[in-house]
C-alpha positions as CSV (number, residue, x, y, z in Angstrom):
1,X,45.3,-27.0,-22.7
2,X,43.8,-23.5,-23.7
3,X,42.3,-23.2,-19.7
4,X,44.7,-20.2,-18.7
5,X,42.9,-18.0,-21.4
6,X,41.0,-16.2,-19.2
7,X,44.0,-15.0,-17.8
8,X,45.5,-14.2,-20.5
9,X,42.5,-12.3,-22.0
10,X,42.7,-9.9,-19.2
11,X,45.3,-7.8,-20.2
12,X,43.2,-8.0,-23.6
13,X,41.1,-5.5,-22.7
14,X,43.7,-3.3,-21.3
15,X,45.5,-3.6,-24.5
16,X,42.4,-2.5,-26.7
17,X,41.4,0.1,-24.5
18,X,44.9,2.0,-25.6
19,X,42.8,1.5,-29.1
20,X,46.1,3.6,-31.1
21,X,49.4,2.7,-30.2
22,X,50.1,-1.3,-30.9
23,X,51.8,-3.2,-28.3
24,X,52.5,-6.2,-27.7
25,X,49.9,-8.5,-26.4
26,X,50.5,-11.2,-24.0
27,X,48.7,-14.5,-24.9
28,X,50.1,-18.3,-25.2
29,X,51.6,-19.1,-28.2
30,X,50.5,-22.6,-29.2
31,X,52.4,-25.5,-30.4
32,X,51.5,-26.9,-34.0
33,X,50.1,-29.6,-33.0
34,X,47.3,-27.9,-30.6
35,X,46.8,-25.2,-33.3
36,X,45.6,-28.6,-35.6
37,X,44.0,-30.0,-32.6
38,X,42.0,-26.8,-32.2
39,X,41.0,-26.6,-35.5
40,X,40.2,-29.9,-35.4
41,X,37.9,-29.6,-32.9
42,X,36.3,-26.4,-34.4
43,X,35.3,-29.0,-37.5
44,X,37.1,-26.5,-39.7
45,X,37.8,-28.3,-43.3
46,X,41.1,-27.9,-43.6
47,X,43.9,-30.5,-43.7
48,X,47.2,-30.3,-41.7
49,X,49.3,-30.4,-44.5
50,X,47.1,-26.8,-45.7
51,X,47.9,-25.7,-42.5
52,X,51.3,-26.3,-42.2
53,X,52.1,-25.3,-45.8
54,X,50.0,-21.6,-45.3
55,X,48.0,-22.8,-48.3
56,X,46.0,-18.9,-48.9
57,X,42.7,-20.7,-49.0
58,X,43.1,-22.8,-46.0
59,X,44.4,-19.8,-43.5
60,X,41.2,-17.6,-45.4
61,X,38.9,-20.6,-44.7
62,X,40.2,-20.7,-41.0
63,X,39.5,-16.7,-40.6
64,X,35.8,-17.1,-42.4
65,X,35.2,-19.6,-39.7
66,X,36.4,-17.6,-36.9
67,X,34.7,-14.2,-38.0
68,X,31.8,-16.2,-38.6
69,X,31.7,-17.6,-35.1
70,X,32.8,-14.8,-32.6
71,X,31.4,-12.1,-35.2
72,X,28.6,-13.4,-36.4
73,X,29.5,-11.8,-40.1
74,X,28.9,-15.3,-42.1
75,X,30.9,-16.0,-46.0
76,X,27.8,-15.1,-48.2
77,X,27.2,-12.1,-46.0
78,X,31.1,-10.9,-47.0
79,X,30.8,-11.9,-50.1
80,X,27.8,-9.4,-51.1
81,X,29.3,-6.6,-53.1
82,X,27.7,-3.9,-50.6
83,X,29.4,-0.6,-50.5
84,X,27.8,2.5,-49.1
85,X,30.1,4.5,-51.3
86,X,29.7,1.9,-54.7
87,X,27.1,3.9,-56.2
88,X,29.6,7.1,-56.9
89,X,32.2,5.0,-58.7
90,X,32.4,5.3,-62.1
91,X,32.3,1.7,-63.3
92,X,31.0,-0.3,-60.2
93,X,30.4,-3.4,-61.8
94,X,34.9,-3.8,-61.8
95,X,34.6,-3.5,-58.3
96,X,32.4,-6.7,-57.3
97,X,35.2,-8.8,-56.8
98,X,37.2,-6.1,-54.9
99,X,35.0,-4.9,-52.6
100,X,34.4,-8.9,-51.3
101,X,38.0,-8.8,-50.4
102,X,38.0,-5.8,-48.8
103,X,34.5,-6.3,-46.4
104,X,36.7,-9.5,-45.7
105,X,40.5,-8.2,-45.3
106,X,38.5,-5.3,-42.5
107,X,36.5,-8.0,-40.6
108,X,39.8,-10.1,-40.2
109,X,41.7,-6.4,-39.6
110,X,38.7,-6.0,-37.0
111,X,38.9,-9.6,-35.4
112,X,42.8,-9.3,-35.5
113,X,43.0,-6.0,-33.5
114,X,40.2,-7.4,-30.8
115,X,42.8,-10.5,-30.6
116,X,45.8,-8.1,-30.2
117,X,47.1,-8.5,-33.3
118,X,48.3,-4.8,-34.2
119,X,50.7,-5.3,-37.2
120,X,47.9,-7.7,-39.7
121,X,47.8,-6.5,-43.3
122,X,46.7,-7.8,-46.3
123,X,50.4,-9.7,-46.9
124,X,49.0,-12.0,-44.2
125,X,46.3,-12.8,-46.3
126,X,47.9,-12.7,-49.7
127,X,51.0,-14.6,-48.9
128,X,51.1,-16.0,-45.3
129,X,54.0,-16.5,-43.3
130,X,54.5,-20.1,-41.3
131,X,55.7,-18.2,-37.8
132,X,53.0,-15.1,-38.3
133,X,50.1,-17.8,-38.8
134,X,51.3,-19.5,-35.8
135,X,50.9,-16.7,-33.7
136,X,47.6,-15.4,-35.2
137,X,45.7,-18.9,-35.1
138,X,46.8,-19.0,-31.2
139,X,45.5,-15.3,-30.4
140,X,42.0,-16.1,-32.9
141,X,41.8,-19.4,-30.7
142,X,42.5,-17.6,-26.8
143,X,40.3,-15.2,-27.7
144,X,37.7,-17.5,-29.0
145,X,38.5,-19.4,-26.0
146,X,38.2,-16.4,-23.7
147,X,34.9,-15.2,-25.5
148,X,33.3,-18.8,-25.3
149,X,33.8,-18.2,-21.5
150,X,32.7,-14.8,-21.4
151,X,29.1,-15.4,-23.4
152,X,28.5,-18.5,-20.6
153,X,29.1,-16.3,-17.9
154,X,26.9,-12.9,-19.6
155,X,24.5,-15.8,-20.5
156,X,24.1,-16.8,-17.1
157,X,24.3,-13.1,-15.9
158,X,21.2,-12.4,-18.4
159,X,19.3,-15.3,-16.8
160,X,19.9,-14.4,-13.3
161,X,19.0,-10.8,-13.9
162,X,15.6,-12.0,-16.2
163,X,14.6,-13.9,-12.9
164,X,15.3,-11.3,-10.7
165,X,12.9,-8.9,-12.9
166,X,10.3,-11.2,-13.0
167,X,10.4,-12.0,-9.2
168,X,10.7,-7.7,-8.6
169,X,7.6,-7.6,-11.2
170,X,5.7,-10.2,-9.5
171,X,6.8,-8.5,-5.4
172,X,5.8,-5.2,-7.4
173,X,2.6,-6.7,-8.4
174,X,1.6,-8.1,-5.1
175,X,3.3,-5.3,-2.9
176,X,0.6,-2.9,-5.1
177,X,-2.1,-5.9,-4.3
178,X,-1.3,-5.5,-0.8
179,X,-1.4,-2.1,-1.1
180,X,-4.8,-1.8,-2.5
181,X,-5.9,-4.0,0.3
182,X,-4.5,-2.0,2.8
183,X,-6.1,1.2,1.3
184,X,-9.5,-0.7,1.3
185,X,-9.1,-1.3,4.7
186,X,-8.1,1.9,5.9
187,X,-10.7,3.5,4.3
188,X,-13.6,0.8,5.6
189,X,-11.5,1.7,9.2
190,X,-12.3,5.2,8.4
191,X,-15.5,4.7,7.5
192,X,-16.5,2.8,10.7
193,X,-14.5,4.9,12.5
194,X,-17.6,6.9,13.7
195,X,-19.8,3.4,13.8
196,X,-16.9,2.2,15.6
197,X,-16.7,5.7,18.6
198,X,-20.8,6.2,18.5
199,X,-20.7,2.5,20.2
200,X,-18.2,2.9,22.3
201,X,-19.8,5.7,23.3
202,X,-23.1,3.9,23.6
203,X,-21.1,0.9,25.3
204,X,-20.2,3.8,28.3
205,X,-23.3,4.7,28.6
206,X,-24.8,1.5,28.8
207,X,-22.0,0.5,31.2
208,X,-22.8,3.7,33.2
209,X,-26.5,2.5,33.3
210,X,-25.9,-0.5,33.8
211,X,-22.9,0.0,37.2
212,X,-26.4,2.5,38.1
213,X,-29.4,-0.5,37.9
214,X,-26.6,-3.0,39.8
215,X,-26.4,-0.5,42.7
216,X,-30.6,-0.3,42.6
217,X,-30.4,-3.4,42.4
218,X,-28.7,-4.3,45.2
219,X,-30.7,-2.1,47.5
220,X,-34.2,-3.3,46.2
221,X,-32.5,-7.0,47.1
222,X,-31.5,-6.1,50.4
223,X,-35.1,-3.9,50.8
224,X,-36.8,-7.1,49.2
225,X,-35.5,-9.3,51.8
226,X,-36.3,-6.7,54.5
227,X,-39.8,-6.9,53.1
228,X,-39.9,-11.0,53.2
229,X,-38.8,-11.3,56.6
230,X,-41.5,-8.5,57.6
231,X,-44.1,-10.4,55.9
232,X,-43.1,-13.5,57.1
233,X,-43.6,-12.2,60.6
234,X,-46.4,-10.5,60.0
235,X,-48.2,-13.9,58.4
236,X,-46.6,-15.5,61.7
237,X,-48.3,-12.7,64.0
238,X,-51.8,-13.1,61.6
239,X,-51.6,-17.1,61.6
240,X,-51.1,-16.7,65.9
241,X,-54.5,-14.0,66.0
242,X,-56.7,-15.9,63.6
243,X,-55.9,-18.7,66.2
244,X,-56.2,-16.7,69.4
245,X,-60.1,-16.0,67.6
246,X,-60.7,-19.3,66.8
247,X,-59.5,-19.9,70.9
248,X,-61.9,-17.1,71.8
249,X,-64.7,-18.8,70.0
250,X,-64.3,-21.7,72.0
251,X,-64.1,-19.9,75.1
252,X,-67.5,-18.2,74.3
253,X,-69.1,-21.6,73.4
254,X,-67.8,-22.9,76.7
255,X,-69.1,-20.1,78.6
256,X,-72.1,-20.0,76.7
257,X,-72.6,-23.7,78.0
258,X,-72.0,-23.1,81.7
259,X,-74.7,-19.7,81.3
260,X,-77.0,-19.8,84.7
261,X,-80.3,-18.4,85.3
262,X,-78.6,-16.1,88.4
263,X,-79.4,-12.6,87.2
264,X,-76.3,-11.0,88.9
265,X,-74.1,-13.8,87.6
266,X,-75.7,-13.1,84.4
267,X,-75.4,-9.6,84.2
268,X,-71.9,-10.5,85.8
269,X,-70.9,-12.8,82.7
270,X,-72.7,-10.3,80.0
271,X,-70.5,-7.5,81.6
272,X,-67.3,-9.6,81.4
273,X,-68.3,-10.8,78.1
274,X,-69.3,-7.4,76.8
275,X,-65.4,-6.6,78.3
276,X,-64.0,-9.6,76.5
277,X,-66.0,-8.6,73.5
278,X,-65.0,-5.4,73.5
279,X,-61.3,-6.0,73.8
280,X,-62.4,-8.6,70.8
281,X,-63.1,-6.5,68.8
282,X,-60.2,-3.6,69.5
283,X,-58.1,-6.9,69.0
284,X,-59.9,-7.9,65.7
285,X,-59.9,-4.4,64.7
286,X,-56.1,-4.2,65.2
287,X,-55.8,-7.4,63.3
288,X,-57.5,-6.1,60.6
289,X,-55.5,-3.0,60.7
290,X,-52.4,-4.9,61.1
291,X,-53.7,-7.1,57.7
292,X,-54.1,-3.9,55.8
293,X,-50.6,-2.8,56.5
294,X,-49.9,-6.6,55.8
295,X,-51.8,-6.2,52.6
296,X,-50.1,-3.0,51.7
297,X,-46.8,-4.6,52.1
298,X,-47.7,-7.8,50.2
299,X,-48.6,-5.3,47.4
300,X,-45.7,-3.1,47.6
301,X,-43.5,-6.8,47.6
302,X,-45.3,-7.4,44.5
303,X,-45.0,-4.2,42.6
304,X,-41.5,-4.6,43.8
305,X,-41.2,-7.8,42.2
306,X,-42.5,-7.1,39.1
307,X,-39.9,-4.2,38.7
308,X,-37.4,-6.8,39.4
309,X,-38.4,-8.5,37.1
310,X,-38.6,-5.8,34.3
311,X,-35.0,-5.0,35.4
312,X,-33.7,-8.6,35.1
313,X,-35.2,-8.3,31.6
314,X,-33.7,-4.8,31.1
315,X,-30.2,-6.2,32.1
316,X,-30.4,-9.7,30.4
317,X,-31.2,-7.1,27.0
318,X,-28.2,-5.1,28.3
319,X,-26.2,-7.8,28.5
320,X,-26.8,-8.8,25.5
321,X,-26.1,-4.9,24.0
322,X,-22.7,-5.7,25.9
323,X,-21.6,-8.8,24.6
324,X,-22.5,-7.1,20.8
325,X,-20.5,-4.4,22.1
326,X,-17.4,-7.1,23.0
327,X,-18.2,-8.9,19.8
328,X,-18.0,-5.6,17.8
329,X,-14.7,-4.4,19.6
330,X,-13.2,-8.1,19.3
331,X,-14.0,-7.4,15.6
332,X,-12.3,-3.9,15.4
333,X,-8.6,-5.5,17.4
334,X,-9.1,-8.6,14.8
335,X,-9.1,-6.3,11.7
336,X,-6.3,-4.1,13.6
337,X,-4.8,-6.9,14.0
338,X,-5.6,-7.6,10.0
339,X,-4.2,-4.3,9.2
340,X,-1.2,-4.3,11.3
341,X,-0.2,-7.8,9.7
342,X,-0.8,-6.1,6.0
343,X,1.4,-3.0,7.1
344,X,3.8,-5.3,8.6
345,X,4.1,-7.6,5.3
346,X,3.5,-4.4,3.0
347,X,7.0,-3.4,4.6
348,X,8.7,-6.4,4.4
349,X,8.1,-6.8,0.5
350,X,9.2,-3.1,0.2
351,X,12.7,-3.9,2.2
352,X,12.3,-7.2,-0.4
353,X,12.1,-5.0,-3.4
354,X,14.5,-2.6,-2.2
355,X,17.3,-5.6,-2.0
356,X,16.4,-6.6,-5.4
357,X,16.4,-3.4,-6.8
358,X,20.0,-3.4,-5.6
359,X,20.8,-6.8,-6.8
360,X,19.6,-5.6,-10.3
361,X,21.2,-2.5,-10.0
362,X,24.5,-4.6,-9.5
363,X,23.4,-6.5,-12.4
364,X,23.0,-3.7,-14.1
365,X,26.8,-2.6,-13.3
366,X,28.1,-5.6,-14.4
367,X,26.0,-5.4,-17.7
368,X,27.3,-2.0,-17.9
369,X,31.2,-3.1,-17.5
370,X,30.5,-6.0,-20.0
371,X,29.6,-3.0,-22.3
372,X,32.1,-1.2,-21.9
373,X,34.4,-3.6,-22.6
374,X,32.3,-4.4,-25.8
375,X,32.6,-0.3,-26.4
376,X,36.3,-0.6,-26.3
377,X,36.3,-3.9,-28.7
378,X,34.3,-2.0,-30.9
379,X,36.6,0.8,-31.0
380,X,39.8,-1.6,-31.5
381,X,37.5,-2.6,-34.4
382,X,37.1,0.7,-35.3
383,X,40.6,1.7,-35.3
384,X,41.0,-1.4,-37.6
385,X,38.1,0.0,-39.7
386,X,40.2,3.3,-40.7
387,X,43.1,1.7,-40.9
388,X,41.5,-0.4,-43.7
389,X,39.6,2.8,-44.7
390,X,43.4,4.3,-45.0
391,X,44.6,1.3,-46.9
392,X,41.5,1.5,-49.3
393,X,42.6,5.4,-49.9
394,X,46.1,4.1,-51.0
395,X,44.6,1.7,-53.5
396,X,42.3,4.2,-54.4
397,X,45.5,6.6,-55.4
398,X,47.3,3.5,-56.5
399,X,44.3,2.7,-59.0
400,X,44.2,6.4,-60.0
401,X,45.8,6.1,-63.3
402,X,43.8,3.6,-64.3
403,X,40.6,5.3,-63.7
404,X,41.7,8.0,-65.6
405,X,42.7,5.9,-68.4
406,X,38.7,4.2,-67.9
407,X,37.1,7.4,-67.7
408,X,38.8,9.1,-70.8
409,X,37.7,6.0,-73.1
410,X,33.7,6.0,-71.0
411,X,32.3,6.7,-74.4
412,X,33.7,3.6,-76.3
413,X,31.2,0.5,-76.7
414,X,30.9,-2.9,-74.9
415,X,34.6,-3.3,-76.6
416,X,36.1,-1.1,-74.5
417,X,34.5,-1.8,-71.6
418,X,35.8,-5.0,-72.5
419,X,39.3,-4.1,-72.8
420,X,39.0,-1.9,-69.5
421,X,37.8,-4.8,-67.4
422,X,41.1,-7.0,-68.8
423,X,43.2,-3.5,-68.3
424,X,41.8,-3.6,-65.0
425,X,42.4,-7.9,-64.8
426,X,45.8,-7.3,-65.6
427,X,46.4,-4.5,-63.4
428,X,45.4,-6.6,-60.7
429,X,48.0,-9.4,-61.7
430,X,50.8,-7.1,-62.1
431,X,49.6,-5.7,-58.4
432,X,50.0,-8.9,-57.1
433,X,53.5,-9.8,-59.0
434,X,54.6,-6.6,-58.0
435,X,53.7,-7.6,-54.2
436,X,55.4,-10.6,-54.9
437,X,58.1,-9.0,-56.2
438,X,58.4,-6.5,-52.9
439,X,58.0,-9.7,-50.3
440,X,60.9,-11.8,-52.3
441,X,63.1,-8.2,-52.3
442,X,62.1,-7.6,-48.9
443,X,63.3,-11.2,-48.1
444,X,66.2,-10.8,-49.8
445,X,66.9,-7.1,-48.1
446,X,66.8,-9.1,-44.8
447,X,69.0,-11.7,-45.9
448,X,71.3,-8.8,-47.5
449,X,71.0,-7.0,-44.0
450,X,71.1,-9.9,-42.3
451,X,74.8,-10.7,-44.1
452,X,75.7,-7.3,-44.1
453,X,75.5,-7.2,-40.1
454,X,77.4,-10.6,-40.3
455,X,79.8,-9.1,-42.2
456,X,80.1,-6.0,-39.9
457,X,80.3,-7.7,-37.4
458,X,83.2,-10.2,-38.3
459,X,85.1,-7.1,-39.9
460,X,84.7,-5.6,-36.1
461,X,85.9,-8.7,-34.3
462,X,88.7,-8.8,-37.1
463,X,89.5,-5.3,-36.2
464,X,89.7,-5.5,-32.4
């Protein structure tokens, strides 16, 4: 029933932007029957014949509710006589039941305007009118209506931007973790940094050595197997003499057997054997000559060897310098790698925080318009303010006499006092009876008018 409210509530604001002039303010004008349906449903005690009738303390009961409601400005808080300027009156004990009304006639003023009601006064509250009611109930309802909608929708705006705080707090929070990490690392970077280039420059080296020893190497493996073969032969060529001796030895045990008495053949055989053991002996010599240089060259194998040996050790150690080298340079691309990832994800939470610093600064705007509208609310309700201010004045002047009259007699007793507060009584009764008086003669200037155009108007159609 009330759903177009919305809609109609958006020229609301247009209308109490303007703030002075009153104009008309488009809103749907409800049928009796959802006005009481309405009120119904508000749980406003008030019966439908109150309603229908105007009955004064049924229409004030339904504005107390619906200040109370979208204002938040409660009965007992109206009805404290607070005043800021109460303290400067003469007598401001008169005014405690006066300055009720009036806190309540400037909140309705201030609701009414914010509704788009321009033209409420205190008649409406004094003596309400059956088609005036009609169309205030159905503007305090739309906008009720329209505010209902407008609280869910900043409500769930509020929520929204409380999340989106707490998720930039918490990307702020770990973004400065990440942050601190990153520094840490940097500077541990930094500090290994000359750790890091003293063994990469001790990794060159040791490669330089190492591409050096590789090259000896392979000469003293291509010299040692020079020397093997060389030494095999020679043990060949020593194995093949020691048995050409041992041959010889036989020989001169044979020929020592066959040895004759003959002189000649004796001197014969001693000069061939003193031939053979001269040529012996140049051969055993060269043997032995031939084992020395075999000797030399068994010893040279095996100071060769051992150098081998203590270079195999020397590379397995700088082998093992290298692979501490690869370990430690696997270590420095892993925590590159580490740092990269943190820079990497450091950025991403910035471009993160940077869209939600835009999403709350769009919050922000709409927070901003919702305040603005508020501001211009506020102003309606302070254009309503001075125009109750401005009606206040004119009771003020109104009531003039009788403060004079009060403040000429301020020295009498409680008796006067007494006297003043049922001058004052009575001047309030004969207020009201006089605006009594002006609505029935205002009513009965209509009707005059009304006749009186009739009137004209039949006397002009006689005429033509």
């Amino acid at each position: 029933m009330l759903s177009k409210n919305s809609a109609a509530m958006a020229s609301a604001s247009g209308a109490a932007s303007a703030g002075a002039p009153p104009q008309v303010y488009s809103f749907p004008l409800l049928k009796p029957a959802e006005l009481i349906a309405c009120i119904r449903e508000m749980q406003i005690p008030v019966s439908e014949d109150e309603l229908r009738n105007c009955d004064v303390a049924a229409i004030r009961k339904v504005l107390e509710v619906f200040i109370e409601t979208t204002m938040g400005v409660s009965r007992e808080e109206m009805n404290q006589p607070q005043f800021a300027g109460l303290s400067v009156l003469s007598y401001p004990e008169l005014h405690e039941d006066s300055i009720p009304e009036l806190t309540f006639f400037r909140q309705a003023s201030k609701l009414m305007q914010a509704c788009g009601i321009y033209d409420f006064s205190m008649k409406d509250v004094l003596t309400p009118n059956p088609k005036r009611v009609r169309r205030q109930l159905s503007a305090l309802i739309n906008f009720a209506k329209f505010r209902d909608e407008r609280v869910a929708a900043f409500a769930e705006l509020t929520k929204e931007t409380d999340v989106l705080l707490k998720q930039k707090a918490t990307l702020q929070d770990e973004n400065e973790a990440l942050q601190r990490q990153l520094q840490e690392l940097l500077s541990e970077q930094a500090a290994e940094e000359p750790a890091i280039r003293q063994i990469t420059d001790e990794n060159a080296a040791l490669e330089g050595e190492i591409n050096v020893l590789n090259k000896r190497q392979a000469v003293m493996r291509h010299e040692n197997n020079e020397l093997k073969t060389k030494y095999q032969e020679l043990k060949d060529e020593m194995s093949s003499l020691q048995f050409n001796v041992l041959e010889a030895d036989r020989q001169i045990s044979e020929l020592q057997g066959k040895i004759v008495n003959s002189p000649d053949r004796v001197k014969a055989e001693i000069s061939s054997i003193a031939l053979s053991l001269e040529d012996a002996k140049e051969e055993m010599n060269a043997m032995e000559r031939r084992l020395r240089e075999l000797q030399m060259y068994s010893d040279t194998f095996a100071r060769t060897e051992k150098d081998m040996l203590k270079t195999i050790d020397l590379m397995d150690e700088i082998e093992g310098d290298m692979k501490k080298c690869k370990d430690a340079k696997e270590q420095v691309k892993l925590q590159r790698k580490e740092i990269d990832d943190n820079r990497r994800q450091a950025l991403e939470i910035i471009s993160q925080r940077k869209r939600l610093e835009k999403l709350v600064e769009q919050k922000r705007e709409q927070f901003e318009r919702y305040k603005d509208e508020a501001k211009l609310k506020d102003e309606a309700a302070e254009h309503a303010l001075h125009a109750a201010q401005d009606e206040l004045a004119q009771l003020e002047t109104t009531h003039q006499d009788a403060r004079q009259r009060i403040a000429s007699t301020r020295d009498a007793a409680r008796d006067v006092e007494r006297r003043m507060r049922e001058d004052e009584l009575r001047f309030q009764a004969e207020l009201y009876e006089l605006q009594q008086m002006y609505s029935r003669l205002n009513l009965a200037a209509q009707m005059y008018n009304t006749q009186l155009t009739e009137a004209l108007r039949a006397a002009t159609s006689d005429t033509s």
